[in-house]
C-alpha positions as CSV (number, residue, x, y, z in Angstrom):
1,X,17.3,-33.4,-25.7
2,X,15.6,-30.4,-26.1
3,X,12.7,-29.3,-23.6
4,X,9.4,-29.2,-26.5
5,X,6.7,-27.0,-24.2
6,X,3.6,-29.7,-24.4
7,X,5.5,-32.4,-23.3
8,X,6.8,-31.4,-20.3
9,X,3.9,-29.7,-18.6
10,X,1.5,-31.4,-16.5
11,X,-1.2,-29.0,-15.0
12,X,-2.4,-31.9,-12.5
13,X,0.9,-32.6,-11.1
14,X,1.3,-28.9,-10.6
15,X,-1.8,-28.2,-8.6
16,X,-1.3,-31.0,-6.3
17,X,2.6,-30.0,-5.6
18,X,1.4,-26.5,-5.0
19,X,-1.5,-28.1,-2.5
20,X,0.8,-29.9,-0.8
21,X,3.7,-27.2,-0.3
22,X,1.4,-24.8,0.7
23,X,0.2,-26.6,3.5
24,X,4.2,-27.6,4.5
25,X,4.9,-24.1,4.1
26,X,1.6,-23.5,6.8
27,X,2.8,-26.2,9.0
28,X,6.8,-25.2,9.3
29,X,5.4,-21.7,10.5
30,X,3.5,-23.1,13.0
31,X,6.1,-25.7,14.1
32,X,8.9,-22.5,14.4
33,X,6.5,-20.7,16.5
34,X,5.9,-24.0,18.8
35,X,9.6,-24.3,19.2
36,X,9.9,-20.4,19.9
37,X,7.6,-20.6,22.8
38,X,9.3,-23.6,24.3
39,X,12.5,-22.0,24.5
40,X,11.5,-18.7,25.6
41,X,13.3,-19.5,28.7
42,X,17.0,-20.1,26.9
43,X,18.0,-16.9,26.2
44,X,20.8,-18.5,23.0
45,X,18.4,-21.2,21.9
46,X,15.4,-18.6,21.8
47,X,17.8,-15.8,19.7
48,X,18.8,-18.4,17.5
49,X,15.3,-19.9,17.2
50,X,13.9,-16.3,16.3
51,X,16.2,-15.8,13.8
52,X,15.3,-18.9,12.0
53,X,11.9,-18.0,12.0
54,X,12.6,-14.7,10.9
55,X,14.5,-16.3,7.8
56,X,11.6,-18.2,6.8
57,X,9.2,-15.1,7.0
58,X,11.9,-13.2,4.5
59,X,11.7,-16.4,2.1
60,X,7.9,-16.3,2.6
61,X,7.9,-12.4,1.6
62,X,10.7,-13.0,-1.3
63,X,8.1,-15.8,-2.6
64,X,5.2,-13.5,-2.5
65,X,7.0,-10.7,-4.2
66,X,9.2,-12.5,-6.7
67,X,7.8,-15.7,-7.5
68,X,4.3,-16.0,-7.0
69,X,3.4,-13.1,-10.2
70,X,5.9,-15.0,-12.3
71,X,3.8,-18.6,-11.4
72,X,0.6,-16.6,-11.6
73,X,1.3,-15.6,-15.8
74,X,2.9,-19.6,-16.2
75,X,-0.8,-20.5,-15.0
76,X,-2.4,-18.9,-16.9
77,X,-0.5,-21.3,-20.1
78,X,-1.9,-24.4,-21.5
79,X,0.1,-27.0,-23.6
80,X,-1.3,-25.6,-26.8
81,X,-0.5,-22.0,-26.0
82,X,2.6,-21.7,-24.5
83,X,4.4,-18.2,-25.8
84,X,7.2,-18.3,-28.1
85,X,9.7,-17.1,-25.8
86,X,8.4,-19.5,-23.0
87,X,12.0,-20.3,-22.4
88,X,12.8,-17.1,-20.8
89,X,10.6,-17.5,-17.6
């Protein structure tokens, strides 16, 4: 079945996802910095630890620069004016 553009986009659903992965997204930074100061005394655990939260700062930047403009024009989209090459995004 083909995807028809007003019957698969929900603008409530959307907000409250965003809502709630935004503040996951808040929390797991602050959890990774938690964990980084309680191992600050093993010197493996606290490498590995710092990478990790490293990682999730470069998804946070790669979000930011490569997906937030794209969700920023799909907002801007209502079910009754979705662009004909809506597909492509």
């Amino acid at each position: 079945m083909p995807l028809v553009a007003p019957t698969f986009y929900f603008r409530p659903v959307l907000i409250q996802y965003k809502l709630g992965l935004g503040i996951a997204e808040i929390g797991s930074f602050l959890a990774m910095l938690v964990i980084l100061w309680l191992v600050r005394t093993k010197t493996l655990t606290f490498r590995l630890t710092l990478g990790a939260l490293l990682m999730l700062v470069a998804a946070f930047l790669v979000w930011g620069i490569f997906i937030s403009p794209i969700n920023a024009v799909v907002d801007t989209w209502t079910a009754s004016s979705f662009p004909e090459n809506w597909t492509l995004y």
